[in-house]
Biopython code that builds the backbone (N, CA, C, O; Angstrom):
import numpy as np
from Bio.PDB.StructureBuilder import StructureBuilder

atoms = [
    (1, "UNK", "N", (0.842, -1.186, 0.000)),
    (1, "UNK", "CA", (0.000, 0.000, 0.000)),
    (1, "UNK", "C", (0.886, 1.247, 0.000)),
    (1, "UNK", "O", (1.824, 1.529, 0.745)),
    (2, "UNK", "N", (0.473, 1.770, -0.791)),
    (2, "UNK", "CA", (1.437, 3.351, -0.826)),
    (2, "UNK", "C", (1.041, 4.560, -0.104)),
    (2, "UNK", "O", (-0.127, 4.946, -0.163)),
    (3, "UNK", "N", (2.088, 5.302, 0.698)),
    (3, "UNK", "CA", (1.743, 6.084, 1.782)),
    (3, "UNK", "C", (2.139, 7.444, 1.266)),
    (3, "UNK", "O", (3.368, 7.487, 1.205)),
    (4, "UNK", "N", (1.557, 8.627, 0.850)),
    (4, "UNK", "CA", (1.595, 10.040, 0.775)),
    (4, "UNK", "C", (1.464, 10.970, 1.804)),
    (4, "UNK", "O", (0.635, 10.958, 2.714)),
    (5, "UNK", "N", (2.469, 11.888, 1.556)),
    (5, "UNK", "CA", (2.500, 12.540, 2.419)),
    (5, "UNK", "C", (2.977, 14.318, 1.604)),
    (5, "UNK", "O", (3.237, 14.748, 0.480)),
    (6, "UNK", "N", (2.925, 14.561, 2.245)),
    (6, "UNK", "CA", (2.738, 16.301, 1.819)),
    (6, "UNK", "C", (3.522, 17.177, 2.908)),
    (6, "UNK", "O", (3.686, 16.781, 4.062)),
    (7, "UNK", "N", (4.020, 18.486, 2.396)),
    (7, "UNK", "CA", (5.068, 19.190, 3.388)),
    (7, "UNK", "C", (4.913, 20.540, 2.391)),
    (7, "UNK", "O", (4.503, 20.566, 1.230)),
    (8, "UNK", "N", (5.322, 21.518, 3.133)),
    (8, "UNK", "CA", (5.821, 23.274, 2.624)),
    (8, "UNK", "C", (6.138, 23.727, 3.276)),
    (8, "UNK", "O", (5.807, 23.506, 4.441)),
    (9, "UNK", "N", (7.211, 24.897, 2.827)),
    (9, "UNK", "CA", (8.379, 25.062, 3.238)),
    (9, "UNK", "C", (8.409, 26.445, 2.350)),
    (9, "UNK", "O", (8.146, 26.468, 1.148)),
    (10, "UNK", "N", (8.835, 27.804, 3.275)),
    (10, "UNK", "CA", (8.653, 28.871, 2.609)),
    (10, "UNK", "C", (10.211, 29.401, 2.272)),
    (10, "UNK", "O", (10.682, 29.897, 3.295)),
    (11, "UNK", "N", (11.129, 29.445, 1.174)),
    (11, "UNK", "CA", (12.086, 29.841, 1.150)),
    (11, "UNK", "C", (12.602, 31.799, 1.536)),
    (11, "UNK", "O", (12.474, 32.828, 0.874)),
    (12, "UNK", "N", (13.324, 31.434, 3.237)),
    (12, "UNK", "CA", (13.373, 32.945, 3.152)),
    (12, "UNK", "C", (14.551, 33.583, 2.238)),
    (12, "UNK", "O", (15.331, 32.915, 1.560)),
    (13, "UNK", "N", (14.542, 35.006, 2.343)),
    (13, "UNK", "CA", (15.507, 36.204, 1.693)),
    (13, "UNK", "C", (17.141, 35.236, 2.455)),
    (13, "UNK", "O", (18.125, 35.029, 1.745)),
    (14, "UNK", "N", (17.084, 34.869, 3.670)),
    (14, "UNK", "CA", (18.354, 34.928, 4.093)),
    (14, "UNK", "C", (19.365, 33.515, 4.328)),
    (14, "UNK", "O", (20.435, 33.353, 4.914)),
    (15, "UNK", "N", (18.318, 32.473, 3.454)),
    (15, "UNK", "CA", (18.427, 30.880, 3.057)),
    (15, "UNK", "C", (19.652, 31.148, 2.259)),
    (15, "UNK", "O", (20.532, 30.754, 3.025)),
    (16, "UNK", "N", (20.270, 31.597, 1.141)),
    (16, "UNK", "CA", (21.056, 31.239, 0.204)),
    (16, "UNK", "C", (22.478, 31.919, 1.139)),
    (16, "UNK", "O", (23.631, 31.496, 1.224)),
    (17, "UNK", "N", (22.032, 32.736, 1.557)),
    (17, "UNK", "CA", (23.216, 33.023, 2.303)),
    (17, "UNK", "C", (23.830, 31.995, 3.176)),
    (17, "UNK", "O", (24.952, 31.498, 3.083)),
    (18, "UNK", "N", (22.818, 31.745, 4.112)),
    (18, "UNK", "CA", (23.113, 30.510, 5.525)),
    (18, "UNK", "C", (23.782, 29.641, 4.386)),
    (18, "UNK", "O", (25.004, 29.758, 4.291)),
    (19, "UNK", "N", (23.271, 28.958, 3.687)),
    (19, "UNK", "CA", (23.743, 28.305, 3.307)),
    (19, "UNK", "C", (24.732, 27.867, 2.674)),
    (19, "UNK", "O", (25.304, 26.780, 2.586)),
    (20, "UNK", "N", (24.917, 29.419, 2.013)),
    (20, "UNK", "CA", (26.675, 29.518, 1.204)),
    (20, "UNK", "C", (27.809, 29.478, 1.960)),
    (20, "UNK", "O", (28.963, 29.188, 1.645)),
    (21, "UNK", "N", (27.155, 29.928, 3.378)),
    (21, "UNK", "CA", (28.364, 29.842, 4.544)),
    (21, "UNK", "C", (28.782, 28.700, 5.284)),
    (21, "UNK", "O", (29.747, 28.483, 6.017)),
    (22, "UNK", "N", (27.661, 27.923, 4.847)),
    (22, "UNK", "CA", (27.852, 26.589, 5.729)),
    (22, "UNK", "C", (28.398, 25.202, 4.533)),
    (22, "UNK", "O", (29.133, 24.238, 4.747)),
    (23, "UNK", "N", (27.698, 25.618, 3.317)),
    (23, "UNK", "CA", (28.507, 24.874, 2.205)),
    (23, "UNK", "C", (29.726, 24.919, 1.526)),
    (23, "UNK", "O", (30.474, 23.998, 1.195)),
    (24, "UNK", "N", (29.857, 26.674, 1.296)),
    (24, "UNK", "CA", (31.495, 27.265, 1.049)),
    (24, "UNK", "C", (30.650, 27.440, -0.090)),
    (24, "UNK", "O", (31.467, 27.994, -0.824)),
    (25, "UNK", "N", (29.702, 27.373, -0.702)),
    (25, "UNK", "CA", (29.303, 27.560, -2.588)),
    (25, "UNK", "C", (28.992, 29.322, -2.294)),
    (25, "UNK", "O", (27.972, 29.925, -1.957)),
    (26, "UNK", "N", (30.084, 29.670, -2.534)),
    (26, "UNK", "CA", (29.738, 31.300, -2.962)),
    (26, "UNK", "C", (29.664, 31.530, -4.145)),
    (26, "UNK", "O", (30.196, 32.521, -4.645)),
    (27, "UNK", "N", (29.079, 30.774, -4.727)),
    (27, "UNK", "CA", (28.972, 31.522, -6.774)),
    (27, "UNK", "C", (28.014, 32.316, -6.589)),
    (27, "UNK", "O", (26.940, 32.154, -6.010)),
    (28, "UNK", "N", (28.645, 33.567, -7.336)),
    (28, "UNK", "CA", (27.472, 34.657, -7.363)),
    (28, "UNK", "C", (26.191, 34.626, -7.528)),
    (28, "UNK", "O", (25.487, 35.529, -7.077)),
    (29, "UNK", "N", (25.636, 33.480, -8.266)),
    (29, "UNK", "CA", (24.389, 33.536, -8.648)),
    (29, "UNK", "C", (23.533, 32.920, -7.502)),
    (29, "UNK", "O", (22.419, 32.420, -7.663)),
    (30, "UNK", "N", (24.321, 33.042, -6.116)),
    (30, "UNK", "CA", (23.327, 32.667, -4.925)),
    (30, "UNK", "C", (23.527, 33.730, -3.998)),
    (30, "UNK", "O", (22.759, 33.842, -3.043)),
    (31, "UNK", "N", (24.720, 34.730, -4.217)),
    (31, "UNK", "CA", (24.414, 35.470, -2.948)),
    (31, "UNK", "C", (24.592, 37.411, -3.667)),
    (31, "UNK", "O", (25.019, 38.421, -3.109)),
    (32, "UNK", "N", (24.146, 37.235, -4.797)),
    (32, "UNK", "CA", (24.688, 38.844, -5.481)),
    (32, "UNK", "C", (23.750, 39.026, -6.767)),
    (32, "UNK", "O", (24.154, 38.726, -7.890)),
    (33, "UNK", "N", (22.555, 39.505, -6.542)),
    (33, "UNK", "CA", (21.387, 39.719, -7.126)),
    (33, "UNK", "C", (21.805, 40.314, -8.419)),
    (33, "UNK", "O", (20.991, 40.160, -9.330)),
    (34, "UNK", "N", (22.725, 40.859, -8.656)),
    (34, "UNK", "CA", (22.801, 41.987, -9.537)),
    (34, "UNK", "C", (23.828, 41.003, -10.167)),
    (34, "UNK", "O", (23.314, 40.990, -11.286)),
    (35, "UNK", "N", (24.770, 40.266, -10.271)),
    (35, "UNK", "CA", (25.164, 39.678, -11.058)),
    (35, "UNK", "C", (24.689, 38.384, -11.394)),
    (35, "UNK", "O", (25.328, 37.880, -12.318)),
    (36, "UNK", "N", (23.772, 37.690, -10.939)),
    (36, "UNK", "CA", (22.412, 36.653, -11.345)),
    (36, "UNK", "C", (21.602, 37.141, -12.186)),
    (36, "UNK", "O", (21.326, 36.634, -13.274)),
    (37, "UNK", "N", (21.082, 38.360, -11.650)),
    (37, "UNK", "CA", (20.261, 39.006, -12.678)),
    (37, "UNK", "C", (20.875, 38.885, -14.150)),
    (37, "UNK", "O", (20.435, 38.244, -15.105)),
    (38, "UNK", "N", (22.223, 39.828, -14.043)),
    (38, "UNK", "CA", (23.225, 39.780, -15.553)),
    (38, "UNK", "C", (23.275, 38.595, -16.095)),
    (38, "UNK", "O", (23.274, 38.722, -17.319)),
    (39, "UNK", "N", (23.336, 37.084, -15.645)),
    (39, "UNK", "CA", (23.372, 36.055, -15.868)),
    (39, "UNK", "C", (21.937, 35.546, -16.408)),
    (39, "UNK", "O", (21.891, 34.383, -16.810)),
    (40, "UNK", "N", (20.796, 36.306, -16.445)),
    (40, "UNK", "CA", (19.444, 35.699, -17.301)),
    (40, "UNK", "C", (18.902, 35.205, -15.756)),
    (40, "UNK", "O", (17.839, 34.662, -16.057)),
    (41, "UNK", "N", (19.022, 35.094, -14.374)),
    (41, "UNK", "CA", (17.926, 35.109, -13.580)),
    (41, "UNK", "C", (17.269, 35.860, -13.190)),
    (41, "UNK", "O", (17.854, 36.943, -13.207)),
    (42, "UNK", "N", (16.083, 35.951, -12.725)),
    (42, "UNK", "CA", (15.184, 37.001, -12.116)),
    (42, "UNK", "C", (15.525, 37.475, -11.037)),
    (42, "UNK", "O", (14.965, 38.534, -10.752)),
    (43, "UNK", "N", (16.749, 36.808, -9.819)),
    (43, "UNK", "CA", (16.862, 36.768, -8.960)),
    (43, "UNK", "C", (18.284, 35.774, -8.414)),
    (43, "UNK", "O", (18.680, 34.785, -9.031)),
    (44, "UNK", "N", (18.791, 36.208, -7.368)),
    (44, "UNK", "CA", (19.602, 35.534, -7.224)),
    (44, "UNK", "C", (19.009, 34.082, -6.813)),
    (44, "UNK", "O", (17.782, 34.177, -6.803)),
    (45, "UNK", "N", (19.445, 32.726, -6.458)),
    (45, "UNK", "CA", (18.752, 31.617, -6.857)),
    (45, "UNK", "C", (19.463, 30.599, -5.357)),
    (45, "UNK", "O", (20.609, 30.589, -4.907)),
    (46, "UNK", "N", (18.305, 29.890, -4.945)),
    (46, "UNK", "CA", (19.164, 28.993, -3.647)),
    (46, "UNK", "C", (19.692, 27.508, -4.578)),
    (46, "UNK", "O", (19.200, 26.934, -5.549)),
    (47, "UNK", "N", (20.751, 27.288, -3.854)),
    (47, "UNK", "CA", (21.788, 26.161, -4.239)),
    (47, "UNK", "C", (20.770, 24.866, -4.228)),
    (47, "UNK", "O", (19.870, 24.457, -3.494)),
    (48, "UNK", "N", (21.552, 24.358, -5.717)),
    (48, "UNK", "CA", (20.661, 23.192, -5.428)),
    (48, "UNK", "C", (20.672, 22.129, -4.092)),
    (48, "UNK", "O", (19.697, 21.833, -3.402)),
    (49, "UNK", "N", (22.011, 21.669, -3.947)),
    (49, "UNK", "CA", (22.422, 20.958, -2.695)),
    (49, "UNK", "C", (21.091, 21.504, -1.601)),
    (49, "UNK", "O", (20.368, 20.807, -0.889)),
    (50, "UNK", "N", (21.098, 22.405, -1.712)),
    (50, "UNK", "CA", (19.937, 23.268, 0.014)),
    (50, "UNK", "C", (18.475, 22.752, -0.408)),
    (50, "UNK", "O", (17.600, 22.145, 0.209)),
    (51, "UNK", "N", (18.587, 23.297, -1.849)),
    (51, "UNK", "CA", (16.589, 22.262, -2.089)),
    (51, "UNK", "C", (17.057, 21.015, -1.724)),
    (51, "UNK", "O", (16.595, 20.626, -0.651)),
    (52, "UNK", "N", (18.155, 19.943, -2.511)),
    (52, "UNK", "CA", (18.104, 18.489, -1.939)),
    (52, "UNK", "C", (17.878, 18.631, -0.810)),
    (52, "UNK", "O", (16.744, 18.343, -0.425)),
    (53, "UNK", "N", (18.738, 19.064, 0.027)),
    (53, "UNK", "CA", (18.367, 19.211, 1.636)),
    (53, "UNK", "C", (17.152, 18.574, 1.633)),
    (53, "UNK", "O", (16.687, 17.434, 1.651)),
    (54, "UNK", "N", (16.739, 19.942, 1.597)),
    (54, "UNK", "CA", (15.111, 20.330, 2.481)),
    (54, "UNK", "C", (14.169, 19.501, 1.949)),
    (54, "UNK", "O", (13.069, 19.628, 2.488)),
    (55, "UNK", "N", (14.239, 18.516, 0.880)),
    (55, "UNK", "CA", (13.958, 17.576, 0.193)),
    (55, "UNK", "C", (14.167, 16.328, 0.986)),
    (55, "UNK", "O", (13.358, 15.580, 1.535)),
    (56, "UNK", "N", (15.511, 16.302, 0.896)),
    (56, "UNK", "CA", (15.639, 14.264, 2.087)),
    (56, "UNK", "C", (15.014, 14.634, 3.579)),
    (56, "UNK", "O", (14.451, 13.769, 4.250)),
    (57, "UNK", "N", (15.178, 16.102, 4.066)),
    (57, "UNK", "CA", (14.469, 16.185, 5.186)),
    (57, "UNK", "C", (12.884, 15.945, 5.291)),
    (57, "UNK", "O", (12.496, 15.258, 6.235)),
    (58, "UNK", "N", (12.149, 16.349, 4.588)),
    (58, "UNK", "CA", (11.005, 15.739, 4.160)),
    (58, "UNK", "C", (10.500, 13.885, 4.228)),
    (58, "UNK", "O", (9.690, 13.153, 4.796)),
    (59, "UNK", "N", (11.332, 13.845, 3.480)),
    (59, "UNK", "CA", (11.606, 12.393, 3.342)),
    (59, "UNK", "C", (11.951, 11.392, 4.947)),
    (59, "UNK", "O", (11.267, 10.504, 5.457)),
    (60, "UNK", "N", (13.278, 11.992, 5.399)),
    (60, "UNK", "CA", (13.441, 11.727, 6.539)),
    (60, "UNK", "C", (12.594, 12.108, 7.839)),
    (60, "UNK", "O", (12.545, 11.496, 8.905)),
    (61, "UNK", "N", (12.049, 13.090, 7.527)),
    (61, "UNK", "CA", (11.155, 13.661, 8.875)),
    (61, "UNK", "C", (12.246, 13.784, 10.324)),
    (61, "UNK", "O", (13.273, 14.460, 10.393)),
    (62, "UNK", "N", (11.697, 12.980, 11.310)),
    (62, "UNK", "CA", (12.122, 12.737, 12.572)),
    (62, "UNK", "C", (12.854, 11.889, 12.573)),
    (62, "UNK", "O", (13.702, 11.881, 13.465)),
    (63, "UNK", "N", (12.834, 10.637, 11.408)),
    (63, "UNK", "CA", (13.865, 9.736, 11.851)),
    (63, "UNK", "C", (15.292, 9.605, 11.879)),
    (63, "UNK", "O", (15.835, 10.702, 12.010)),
    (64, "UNK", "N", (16.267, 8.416, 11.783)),
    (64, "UNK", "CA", (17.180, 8.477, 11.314)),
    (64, "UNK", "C", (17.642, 8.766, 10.111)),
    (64, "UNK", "O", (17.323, 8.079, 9.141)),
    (65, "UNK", "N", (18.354, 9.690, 10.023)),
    (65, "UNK", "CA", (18.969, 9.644, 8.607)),
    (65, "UNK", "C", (19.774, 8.635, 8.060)),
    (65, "UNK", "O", (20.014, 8.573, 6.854)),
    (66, "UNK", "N", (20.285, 7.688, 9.048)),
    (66, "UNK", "CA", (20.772, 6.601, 8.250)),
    (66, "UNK", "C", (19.876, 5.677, 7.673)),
    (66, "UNK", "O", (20.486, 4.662, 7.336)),
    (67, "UNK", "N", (19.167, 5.648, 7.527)),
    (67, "UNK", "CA", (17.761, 4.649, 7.235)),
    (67, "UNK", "C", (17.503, 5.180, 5.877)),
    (67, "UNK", "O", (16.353, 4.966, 5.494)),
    (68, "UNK", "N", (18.299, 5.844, 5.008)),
    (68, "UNK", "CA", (18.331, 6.783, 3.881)),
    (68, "UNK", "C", (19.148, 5.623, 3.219)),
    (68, "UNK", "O", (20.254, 5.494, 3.745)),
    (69, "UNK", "N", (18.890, 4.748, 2.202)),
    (69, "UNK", "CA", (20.335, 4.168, 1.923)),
    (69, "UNK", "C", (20.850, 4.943, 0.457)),
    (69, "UNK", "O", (22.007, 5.114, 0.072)),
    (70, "UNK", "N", (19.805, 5.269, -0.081)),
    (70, "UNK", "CA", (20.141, 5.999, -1.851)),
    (70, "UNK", "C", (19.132, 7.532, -1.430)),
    (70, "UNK", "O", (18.310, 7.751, -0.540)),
    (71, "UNK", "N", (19.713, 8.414, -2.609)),
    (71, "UNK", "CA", (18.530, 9.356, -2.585)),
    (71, "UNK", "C", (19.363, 10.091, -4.155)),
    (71, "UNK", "O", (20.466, 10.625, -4.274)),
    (72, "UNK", "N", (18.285, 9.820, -5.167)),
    (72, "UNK", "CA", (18.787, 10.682, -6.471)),
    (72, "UNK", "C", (17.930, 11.434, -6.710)),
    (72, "UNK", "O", (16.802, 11.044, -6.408)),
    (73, "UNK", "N", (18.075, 13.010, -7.430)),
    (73, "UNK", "CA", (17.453, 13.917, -7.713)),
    (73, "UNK", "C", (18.212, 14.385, -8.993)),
    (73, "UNK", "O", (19.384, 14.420, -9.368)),
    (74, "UNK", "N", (16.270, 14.931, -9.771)),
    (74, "UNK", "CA", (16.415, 16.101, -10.635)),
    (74, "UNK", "C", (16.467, 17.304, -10.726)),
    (74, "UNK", "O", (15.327, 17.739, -10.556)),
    (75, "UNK", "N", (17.261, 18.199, -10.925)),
    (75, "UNK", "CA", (16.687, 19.656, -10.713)),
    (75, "UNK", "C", (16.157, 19.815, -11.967)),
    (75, "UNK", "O", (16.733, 19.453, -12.992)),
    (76, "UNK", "N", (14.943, 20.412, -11.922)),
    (76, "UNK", "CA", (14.408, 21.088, -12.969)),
    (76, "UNK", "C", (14.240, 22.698, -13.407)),
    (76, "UNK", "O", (14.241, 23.067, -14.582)),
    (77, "UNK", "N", (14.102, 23.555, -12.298)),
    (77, "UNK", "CA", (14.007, 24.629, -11.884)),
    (77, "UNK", "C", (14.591, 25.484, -10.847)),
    (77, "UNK", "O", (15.134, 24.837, -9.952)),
    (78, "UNK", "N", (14.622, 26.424, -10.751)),
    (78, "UNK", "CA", (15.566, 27.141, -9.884)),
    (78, "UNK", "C", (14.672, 27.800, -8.517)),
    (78, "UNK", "O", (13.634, 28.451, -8.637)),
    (79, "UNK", "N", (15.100, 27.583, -7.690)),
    (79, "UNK", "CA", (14.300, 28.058, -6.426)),
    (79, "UNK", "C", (14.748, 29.561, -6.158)),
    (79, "UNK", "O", (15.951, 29.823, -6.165)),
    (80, "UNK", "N", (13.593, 30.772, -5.870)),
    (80, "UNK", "CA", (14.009, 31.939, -6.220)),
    (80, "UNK", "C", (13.631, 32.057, -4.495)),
    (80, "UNK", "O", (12.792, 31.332, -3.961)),
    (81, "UNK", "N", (14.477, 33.183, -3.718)),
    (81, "UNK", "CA", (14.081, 33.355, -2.161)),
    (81, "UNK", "C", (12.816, 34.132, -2.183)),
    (81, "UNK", "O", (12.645, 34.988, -3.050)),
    (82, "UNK", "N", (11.753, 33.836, -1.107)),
    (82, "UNK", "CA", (10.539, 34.279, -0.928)),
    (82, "UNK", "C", (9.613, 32.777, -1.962)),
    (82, "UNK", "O", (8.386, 32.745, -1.873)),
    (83, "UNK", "N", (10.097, 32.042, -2.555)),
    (83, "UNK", "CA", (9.266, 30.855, -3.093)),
    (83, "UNK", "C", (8.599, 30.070, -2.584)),
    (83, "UNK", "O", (9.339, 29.939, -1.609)),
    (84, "UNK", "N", (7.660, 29.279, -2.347)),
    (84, "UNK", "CA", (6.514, 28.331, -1.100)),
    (84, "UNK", "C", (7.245, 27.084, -1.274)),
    (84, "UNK", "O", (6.852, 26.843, -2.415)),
    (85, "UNK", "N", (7.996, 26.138, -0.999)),
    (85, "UNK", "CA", (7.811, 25.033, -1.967)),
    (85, "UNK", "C", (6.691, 24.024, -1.410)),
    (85, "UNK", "O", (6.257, 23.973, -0.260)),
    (86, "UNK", "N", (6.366, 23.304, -2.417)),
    (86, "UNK", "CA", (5.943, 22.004, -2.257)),
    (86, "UNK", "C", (6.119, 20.864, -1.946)),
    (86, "UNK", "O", (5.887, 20.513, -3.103)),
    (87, "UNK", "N", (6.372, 19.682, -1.317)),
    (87, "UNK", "CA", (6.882, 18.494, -0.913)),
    (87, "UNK", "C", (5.836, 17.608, -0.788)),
    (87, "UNK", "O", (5.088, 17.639, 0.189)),
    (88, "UNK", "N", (5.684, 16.612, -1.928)),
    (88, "UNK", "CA", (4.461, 15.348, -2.465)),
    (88, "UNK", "C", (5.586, 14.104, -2.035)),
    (88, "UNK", "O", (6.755, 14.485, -1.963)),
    (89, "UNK", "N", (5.443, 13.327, -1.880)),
    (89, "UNK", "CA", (6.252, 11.788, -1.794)),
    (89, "UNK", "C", (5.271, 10.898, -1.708)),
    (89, "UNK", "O", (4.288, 11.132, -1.005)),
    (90, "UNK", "N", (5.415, 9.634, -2.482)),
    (90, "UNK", "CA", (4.692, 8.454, -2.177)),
    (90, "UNK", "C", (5.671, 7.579, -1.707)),
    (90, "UNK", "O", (6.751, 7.523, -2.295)),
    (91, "UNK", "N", (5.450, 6.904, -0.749)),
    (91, "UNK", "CA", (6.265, 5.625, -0.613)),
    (91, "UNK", "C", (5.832, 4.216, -1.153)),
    (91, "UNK", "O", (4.655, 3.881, -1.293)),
    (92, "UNK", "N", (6.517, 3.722, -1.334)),
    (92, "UNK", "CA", (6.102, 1.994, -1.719)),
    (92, "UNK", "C", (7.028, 1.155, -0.923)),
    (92, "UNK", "O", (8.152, 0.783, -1.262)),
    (93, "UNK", "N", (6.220, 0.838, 0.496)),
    (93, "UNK", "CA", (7.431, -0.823, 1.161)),
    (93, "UNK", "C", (8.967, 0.490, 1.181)),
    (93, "UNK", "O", (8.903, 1.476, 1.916)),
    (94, "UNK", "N", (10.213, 0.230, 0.261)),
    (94, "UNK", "CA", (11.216, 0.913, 0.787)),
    (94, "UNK", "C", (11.356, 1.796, -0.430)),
    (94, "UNK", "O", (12.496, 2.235, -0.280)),
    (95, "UNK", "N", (10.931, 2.265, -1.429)),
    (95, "UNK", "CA", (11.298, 3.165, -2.757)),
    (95, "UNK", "C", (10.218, 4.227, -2.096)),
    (95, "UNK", "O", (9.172, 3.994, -1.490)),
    (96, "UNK", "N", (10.985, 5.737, -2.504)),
    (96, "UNK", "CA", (9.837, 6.899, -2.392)),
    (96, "UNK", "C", (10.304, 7.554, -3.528)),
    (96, "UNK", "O", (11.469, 7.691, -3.902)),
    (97, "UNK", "N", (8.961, 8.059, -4.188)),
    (97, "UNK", "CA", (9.307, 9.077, -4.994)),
    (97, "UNK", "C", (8.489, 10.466, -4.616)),
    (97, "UNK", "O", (7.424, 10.827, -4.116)),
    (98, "UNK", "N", (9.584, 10.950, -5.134)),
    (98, "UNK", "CA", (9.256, 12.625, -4.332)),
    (98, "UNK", "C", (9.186, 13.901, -5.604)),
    (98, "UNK", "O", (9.985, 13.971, -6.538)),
    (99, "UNK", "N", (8.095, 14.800, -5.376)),
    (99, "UNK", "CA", (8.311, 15.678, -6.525)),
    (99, "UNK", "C", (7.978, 17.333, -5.576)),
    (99, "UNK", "O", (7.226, 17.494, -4.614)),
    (100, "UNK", "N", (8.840, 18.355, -6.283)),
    (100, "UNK", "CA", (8.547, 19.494, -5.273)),
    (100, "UNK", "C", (8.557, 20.562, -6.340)),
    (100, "UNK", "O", (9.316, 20.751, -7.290)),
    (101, "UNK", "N", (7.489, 21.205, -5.901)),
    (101, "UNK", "CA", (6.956, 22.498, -6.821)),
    (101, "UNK", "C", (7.070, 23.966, -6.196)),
    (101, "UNK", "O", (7.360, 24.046, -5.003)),
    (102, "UNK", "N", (6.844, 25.213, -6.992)),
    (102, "UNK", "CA", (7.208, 26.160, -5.797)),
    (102, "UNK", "C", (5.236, 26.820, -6.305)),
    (102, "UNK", "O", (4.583, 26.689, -7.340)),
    (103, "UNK", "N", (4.967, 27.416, -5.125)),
    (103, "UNK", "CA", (3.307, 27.902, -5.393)),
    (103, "UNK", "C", (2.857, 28.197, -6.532)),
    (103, "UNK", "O", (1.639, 28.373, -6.561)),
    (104, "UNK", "N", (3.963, 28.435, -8.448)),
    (104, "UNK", "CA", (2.845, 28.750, -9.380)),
    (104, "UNK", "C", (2.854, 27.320, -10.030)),
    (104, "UNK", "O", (2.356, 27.101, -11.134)),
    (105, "UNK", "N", (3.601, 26.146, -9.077)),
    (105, "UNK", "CA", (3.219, 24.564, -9.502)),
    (105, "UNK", "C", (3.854, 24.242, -10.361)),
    (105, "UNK", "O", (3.659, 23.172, -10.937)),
    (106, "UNK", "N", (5.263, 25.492, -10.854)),
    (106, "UNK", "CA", (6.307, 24.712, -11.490)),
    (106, "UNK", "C", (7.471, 23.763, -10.622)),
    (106, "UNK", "O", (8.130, 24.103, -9.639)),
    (107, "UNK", "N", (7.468, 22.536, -11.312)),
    (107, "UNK", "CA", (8.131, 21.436, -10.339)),
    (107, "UNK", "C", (9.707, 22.188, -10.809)),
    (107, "UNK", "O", (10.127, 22.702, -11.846)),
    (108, "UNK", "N", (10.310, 21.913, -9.362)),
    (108, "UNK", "CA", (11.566, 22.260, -9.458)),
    (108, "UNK", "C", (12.621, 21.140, -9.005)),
    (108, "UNK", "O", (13.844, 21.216, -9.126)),
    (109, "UNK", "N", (12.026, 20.293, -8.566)),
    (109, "UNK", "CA", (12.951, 19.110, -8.498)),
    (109, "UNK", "C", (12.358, 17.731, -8.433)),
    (109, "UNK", "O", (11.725, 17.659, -7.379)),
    (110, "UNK", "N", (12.296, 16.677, -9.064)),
    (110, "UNK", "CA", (12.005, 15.458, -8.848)),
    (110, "UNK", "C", (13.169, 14.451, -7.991)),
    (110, "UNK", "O", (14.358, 14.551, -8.293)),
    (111, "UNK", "N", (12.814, 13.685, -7.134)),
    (111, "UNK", "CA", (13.409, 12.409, -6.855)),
    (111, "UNK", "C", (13.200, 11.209, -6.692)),
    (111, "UNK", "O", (12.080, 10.891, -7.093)),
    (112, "UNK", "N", (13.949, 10.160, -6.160)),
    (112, "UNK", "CA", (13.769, 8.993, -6.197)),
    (112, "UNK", "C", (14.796, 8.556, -4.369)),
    (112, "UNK", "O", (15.990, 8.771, -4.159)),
    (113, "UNK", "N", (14.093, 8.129, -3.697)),
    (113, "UNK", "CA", (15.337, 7.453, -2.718)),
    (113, "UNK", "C", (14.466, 5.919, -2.095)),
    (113, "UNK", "O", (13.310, 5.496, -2.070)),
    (114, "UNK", "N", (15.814, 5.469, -1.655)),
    (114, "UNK", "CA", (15.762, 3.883, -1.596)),
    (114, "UNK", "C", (15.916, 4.135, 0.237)),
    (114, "UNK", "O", (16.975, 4.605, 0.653)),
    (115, "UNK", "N", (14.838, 3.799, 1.188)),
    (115, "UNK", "CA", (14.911, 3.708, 2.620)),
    (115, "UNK", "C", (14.618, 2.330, 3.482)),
    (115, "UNK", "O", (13.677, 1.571, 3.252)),
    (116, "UNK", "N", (15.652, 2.146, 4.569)),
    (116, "UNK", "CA", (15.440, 0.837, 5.089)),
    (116, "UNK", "C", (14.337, 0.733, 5.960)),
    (116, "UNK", "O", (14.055, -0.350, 6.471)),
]
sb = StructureBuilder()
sb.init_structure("model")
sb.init_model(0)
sb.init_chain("A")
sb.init_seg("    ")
for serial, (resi, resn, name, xyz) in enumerate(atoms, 1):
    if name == "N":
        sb.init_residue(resn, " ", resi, " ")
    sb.init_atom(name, np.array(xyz, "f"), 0.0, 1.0, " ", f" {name:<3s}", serial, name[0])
structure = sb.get_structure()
C-alpha cells in the first residue's frame, strides 16, 4: 500500500546566504542579485544541494537519517528566495518518490530514494 505525504516550506531572503556559509558555494548567482540578474535570472537563486536538503528532510522527517540508503534527484528549476515550496512523496514498502513544486506549480525538483 502506498503512503503520501505532503510538506511546505517557505524559502526565506536569508536561506542562500546561511547556506553559502555553511557549504562554502559562494557563486554569485546565490548570494549577489545583480550579477544573477546579468546572468538571465530574475533573482539571485538557492543552491541546489539546500533544495536536496530540504527535500531528504522531508523524506526523513524525525527519523534516522541513516535509514536513507540511496537518494537521487532532478533539478528542474531554480528556487528563487521568498518561493513556497511544495513536498508530495509516495512511498512503496522501501522506494519513495518525491516531486517538489514552488506555489505557481512549477516542479523544481524530482526524486527517487531507496529507505530501510
Amino acid at each position: 500500500m502506498a503512503v503520501k505525504d505532503k510538506s511546505k516550506i517557505r524559502i526565506n531572503k536569508y536561506m542562500p546566504y546561511f547556506y553559502a556559509g555553511a557549504s562554502l558555494d559562494f557563486n554569485l548567482i546565490h548570494i549577489d542579485r545583480e550579477f544573477a540578474q546579468a546572468n538571465g535570472l530574475p533573482d539571485i537563486i538557492l543552491q541546489g544541494m539546500c533544495t536536496m536538503a530540504l527535500t531528504a528532510k522531508h523524506i526523513i522527517k524525525n527519523d534516522n537519517p541513516s535509514k536513507m540508503e540511496t537518494f537521487k534527484v532532478r533539478f528542474l528549476n531554480p528556487v528563487i528566495p521568498g518561493d513556497e515550496l511544495s513536498f508530495e512523496s509516495e512511498q512503496n514498502e522501501t522506494e519513495i518518490n518525491v516531486e517538489v513544486s514552488n506555489q505557481n506549480g512549477n516542479k523544481v525538483l524530482k526524486g527517487h530514494a531507496k529507505v530501510r
